[in-house]
N, C-alpha and C positions, 0 to 999 in steps of 0.2 A: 481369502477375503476380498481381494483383489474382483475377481471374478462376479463376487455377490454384491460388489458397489457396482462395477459395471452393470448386471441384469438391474438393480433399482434407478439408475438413473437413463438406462438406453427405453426403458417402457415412456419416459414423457415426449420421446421423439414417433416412436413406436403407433402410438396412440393419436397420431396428425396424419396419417397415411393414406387414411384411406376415405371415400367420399363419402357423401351425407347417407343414401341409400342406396348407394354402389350398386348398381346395376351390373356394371363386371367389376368387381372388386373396389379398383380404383377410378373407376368412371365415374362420373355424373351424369345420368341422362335426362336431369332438370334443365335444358337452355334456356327455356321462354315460359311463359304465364300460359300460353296456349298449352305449350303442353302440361303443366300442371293441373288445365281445367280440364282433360282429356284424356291424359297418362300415357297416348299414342301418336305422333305424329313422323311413322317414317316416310308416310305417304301424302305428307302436304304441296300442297299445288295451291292454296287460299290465301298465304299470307306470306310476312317475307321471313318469318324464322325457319321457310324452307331453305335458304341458305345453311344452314346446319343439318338438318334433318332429312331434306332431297334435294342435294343441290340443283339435281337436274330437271326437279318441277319449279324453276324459279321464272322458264321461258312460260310457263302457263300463266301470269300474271299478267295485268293490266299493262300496257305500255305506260313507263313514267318510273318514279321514282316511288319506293316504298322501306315503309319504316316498322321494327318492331321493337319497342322499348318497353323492359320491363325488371321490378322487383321482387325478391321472395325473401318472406321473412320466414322464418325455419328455427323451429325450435324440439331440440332433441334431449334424451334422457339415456348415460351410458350406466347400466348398474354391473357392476359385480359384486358376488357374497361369497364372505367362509365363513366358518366359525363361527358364525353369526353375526358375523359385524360386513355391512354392505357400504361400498365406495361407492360414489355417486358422480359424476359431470351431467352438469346440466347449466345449457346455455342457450341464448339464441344467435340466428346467424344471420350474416344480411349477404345475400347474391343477387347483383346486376347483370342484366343482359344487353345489348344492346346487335340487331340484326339488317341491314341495308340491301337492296338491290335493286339495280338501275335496268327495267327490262326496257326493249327497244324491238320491233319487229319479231325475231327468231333468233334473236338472240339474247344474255342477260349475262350482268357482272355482279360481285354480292359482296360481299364483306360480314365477318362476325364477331365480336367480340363476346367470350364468354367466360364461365368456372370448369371445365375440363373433370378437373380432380382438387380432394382437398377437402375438407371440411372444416374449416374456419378457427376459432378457439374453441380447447377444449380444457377446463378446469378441474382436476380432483381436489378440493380444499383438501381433506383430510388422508391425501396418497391412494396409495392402492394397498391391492392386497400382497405387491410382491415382497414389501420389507417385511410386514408376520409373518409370510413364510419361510423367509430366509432366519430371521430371527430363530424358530420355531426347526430348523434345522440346523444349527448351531454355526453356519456362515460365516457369522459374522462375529462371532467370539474373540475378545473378552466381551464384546457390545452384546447386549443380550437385550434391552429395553431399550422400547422406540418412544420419545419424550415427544415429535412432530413431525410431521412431512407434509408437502405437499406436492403436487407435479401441473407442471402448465403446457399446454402443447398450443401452436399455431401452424396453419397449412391454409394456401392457396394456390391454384395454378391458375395463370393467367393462361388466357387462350385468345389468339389474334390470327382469322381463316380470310384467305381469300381466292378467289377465283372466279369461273365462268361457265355458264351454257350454251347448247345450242340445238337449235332443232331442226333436227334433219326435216321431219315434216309433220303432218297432226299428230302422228302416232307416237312419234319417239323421238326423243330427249336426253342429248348425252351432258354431264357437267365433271367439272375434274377442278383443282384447287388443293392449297397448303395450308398447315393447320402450325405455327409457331406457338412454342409455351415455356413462360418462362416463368418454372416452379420455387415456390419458397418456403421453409420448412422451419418451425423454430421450437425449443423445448427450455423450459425450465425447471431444475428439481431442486428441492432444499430436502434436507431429513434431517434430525438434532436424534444422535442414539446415547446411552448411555449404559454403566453398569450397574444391573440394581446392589452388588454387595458394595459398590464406593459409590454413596452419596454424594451430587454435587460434581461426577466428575461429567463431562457431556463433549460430544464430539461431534460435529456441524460438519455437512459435504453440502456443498450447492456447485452448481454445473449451470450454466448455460450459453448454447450455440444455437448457432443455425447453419441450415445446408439451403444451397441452388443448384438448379437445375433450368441449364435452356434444351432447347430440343425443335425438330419440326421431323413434320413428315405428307407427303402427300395422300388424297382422297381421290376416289371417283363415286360417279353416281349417273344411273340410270335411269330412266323416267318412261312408261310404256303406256299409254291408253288406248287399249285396243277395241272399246266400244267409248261413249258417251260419256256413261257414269262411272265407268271404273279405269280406277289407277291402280297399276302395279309398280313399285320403285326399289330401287336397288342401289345401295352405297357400302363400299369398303374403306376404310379408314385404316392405312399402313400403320402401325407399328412406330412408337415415339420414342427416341433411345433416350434414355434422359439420367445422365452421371453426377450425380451430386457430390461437391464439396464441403467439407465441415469448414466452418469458420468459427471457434472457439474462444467464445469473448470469456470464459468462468471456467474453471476444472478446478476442485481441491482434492480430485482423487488420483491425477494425473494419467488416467487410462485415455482420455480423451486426445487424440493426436490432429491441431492444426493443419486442414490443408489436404487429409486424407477425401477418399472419393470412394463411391459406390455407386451400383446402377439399379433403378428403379423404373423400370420401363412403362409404357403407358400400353396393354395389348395393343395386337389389331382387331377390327371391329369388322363383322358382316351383318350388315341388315337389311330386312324386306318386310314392307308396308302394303297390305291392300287394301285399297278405299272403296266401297260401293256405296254410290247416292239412289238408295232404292226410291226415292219419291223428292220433288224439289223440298222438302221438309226434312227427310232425314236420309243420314248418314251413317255408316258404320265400318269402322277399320280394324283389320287384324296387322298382329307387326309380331316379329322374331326378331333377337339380335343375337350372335353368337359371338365371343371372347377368345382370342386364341392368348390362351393365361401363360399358357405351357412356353411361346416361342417367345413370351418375355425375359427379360436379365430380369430378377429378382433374386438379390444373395442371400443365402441364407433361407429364402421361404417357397419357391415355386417347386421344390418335389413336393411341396405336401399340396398341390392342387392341380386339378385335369381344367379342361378350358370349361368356361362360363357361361350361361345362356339365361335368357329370359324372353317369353314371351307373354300376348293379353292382344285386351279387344278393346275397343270404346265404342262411344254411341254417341250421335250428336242430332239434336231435334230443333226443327226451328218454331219455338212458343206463338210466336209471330216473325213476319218477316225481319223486321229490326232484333228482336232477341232468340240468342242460341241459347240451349243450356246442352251441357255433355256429364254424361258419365265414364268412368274407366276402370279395369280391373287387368292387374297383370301381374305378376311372377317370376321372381329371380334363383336363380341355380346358382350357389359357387361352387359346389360340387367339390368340397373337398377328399382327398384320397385315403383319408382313414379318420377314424373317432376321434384322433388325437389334433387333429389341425389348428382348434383353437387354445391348449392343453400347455399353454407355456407361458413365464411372465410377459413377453413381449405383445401379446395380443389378450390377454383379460380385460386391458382397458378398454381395448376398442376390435370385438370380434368381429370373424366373417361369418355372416348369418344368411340363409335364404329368406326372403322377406316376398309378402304379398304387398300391394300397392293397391290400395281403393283412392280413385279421381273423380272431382266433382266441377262443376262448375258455369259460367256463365260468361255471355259473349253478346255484348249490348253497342247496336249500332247508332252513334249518337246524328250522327249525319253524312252524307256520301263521304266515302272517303276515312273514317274516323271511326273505329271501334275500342271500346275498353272492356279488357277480359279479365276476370277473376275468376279464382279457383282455387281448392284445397286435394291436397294429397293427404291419407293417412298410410303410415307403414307398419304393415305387422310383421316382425320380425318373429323368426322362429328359434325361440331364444333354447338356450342347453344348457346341460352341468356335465362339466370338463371328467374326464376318467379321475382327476386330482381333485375331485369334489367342489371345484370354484363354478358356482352357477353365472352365466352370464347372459345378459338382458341388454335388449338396444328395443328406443321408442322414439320416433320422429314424425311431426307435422313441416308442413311446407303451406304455405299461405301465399298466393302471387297475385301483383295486381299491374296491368300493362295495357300498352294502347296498340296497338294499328293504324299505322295512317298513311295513306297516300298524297301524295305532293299533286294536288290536280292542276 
C-alpha cells in the first residue's frame, strides 16, 4: 500500500517537469516574441534576443546599446482518459523575457534573462487517473472508494546568461558565455479514500514539497556570413547538472524524506540556423537543434529515451518597409525507445509527445530605433493511448507581444 500512496502522490511533482512545448523534452525554446512570431531564430543577426539564440551574431548589430523585452501569455490543455472518465489541467501561464547587448566596433557583450525549462502551474481539480487505477487493482485495500483528490504542480527555471563576442573580421564571428539556473519545483496532492462496506469511515493523505535546483554551464557560438545575404550560425549549449533537494513542508504518508536529492539535468543542445535574404523584402530561415537526452542524469527515466531533435523553416516578408509579417512551421522528435515510454503513472499527466509547431506573426516599426512584435504559436501535439489503454492528449497556444529597441 505503501508503494500505491507513493505512485499517487510523486505524479503532482511528476507533472511540473517538463516545459511548455518542449522542444527537447525539458527545454523551452520560446525566449522572445520574435521568435514566437517566427518559430526560428538560430540565425539572428536583427535583434538583441540574439544573445540567446546566436550569441555570436550579436557583433552584427548597430553600434550602441539594444534591448529585447517581452511577454507570452500561454495557455495549455493536459487531458488524459480511462474508462471514460477524463482528467483535465488547464491553465494559463505568464513568461517574461528580458535580452540586452552593448555592441561597440567588433566586438559585443549580452546579457539574458529568460524560462529555460518548466512550465508554470499545473491544476488537476478532479486528480488523475492514477488513484482509479490503483483502486481498481486492489492497492490500496481496505480503501477501495475514492471520496476526492486533487493534484497541483508548479515549475519554473529561472535562467541568467551572460557573455561576449568578437569578430574576427566581416565573415566570422566567434561568442561564448554562461548560462546560471536556479530551478524550482513544487507539488501538492490531497486524496480523501474510504471503504464502501464502512460507511462514514474516510482516510485524508495530503503531501506537499518542493525541490531546487541551481546549476550553470557554459555556451559557445558561431557566427559565419560567407556572402551578403546569408548567415550560417552555430551554438552548443553544455549540459546543466542540476540536483535537486526535497524540502518537505506536508507528508501524512511518511514516504516522503526531507532533504533527499536527485538529478534532473538540462541536456546539451546543438544548433544551426541558415538565414537567406533572397530580396531586400524577404527572408527565409532553416534551423536544426539536436538534444543529447541520453548524456543527461535523469533517475529513473532516461533508458526510455534516445537523444532529441527538431527541426522547421520560417519565412519573413516585409508588407512595407516599416511592417514585417513571418510565418513558421517546425517539428519536434523525443524519440522515445519503445511504445511504452509514456505507459506509467508518472507521466499521464503530463506526456512526452512529438508535437508540430505553426508561427505567425508581425513586426511593426514604430520609429527608428523601436519595433513591437506580436505573434502566435499553435502546437499540435501528437497525442496516443498508452499499451494500458490511458489515452493521453496535450494542446498549447503561446500569444507574445514585445518591443525592440535601441538606446540611440
Amino acid at each position: 500500500m505503501k508503494k500505491a500512496l507513493y505512485l499517487l502522490l510523486f505524479v503532482g511533482l511528476i507533472m511540473t517537469s517538463e516545459g511548455l512545448f518542449a522542444a527537447g523534452m525539458d527545454e523551452n525554446p520560446n525566449q522572445s516574441v520574435n521568435y514566437i512570431r517566427t518559430g526560428k531564430r538560430n540565425a539572428a543577426t536583427d535583434a538583441a534576443d540574439a544573445a540567446y539564440y546566436n550569441p555570436a551574431g550579436t557583433v552584427k548589430l548597430a553600434d550602441g546599446l539594444h534591448l529585447n523585452v517581452g511577454t507570452q501569455y500561454v495557455v495549455r490543455k493536459h487531458e488524459h482518459e480511462a474508462a471514460g472518465t477524463t482528467y483535465t489541467d488547464e491553465g494559463p501561464v505568464f513568461f517574461p523575457n528580458l535580452h540586452a547587448v552593448w555592441k561597440q566596433d567588433n566586438w559585443a557583450g549580452f546579457f539574458s534573462f529568460t524560462i529555460p525549462g518548466g512550465g508554470g502551474w499545473s491544476t488537476f481539480e478532479d486528480g488523475t487517473v492514477v488513484a482509479p487505477q490503483l483502486i481498481a487493482s486492489g492497492l490500496l485495500l481496505p480503501l477501495n472508494t475514492i471520496e476526492s483528490q486533487r493534484v497541483d504542480g508548479f515549475s519554473y527555471y529561472l535562467g541568467f546568461s551572460a557573455g561576449g563576442a568578437y569578430s574576427i573580421n566581416e565573415y566570422i564571428s566567434f561568442g561564448a558565455g554562461a548560462r546560471y539556473i536556479h530551478a524550482m519545483k513544487e507539488a501538492y496532492s490531497r486524496f480523501t479514500l474510504s471503504i464502501s462496506s464502512l460507511p462514514g469511515t474516510f482516510t485524508s493523505f495530503k503531501t506537499e514539497y518542493k525541490d531546487t535546483a541551481n546549476g550553470a554551464a557554459g555556451f559557445f557560438s558561431l557566427n559565419v556570413t560567407p556572402m551578403k545575404n546569408l548567415v550560417i550560425a552555430i551554438k552548443y549549449q553544455m549540459k546543466t547538472i542540476l540536483e535537486f533537494e526535497k524540502d518537505v513542508e506536508k507528508d501524512d504518508t511518511g514516504f516522503l524524506e526531507d532533504g533527499s536529492k536527485y538529478r534532473r539535468d538540462l541536456p546539451a543542445q546543438a544548433g544551426i540556423g541558415i538565414a537567406y535574404k533572397i530580396n531586400p523584402a524577404l527572408m527565409v530561415e532553416v534551423d536544426a537543434n539536436y538534444y543529447f537526452t541520453k548524456d543527461a542524469a535523469w533517475e529513473g527515466e532516461q533508458h526510455k529515451w534516445d537523444n532529441a531533435y527538431d527541426a522547421g523553416f520560417a519565412v519573413e516578408y516585409a508588407i512595407i518597409p516599416q511592417l514585417k509579417a513571418s510565418v513558421g512551421l517546425g517539428y519536434s522528435w523525443q524519440n522515445a525507445k519503445g511504445d511504452d515510454a509514456n505507459d506509467s503513472p508518472d507521466r499521464y499527466a503530463n506526456p512526452y509527445l512529438d508535437v508540430w509547431a505553426v508561427s505567425g506573426g508581425l513586426g511593426y516599426t514604430v520609429m527608428e530605433g523601436l519595433t513591437v512584435n506580436t505573434g502566435l504559436i499553435r502546437s499540435f501535439f501528437q497525442n496516443e493511448t498508452t499499451a494500458a489503454g490511458v489515452k493521453v492528449k496535450r494542446e498549447t497556444w503561446l500569444v507574445g507581444l514585445g518591443v525592440d529597441y535601441r538606446v540611440l
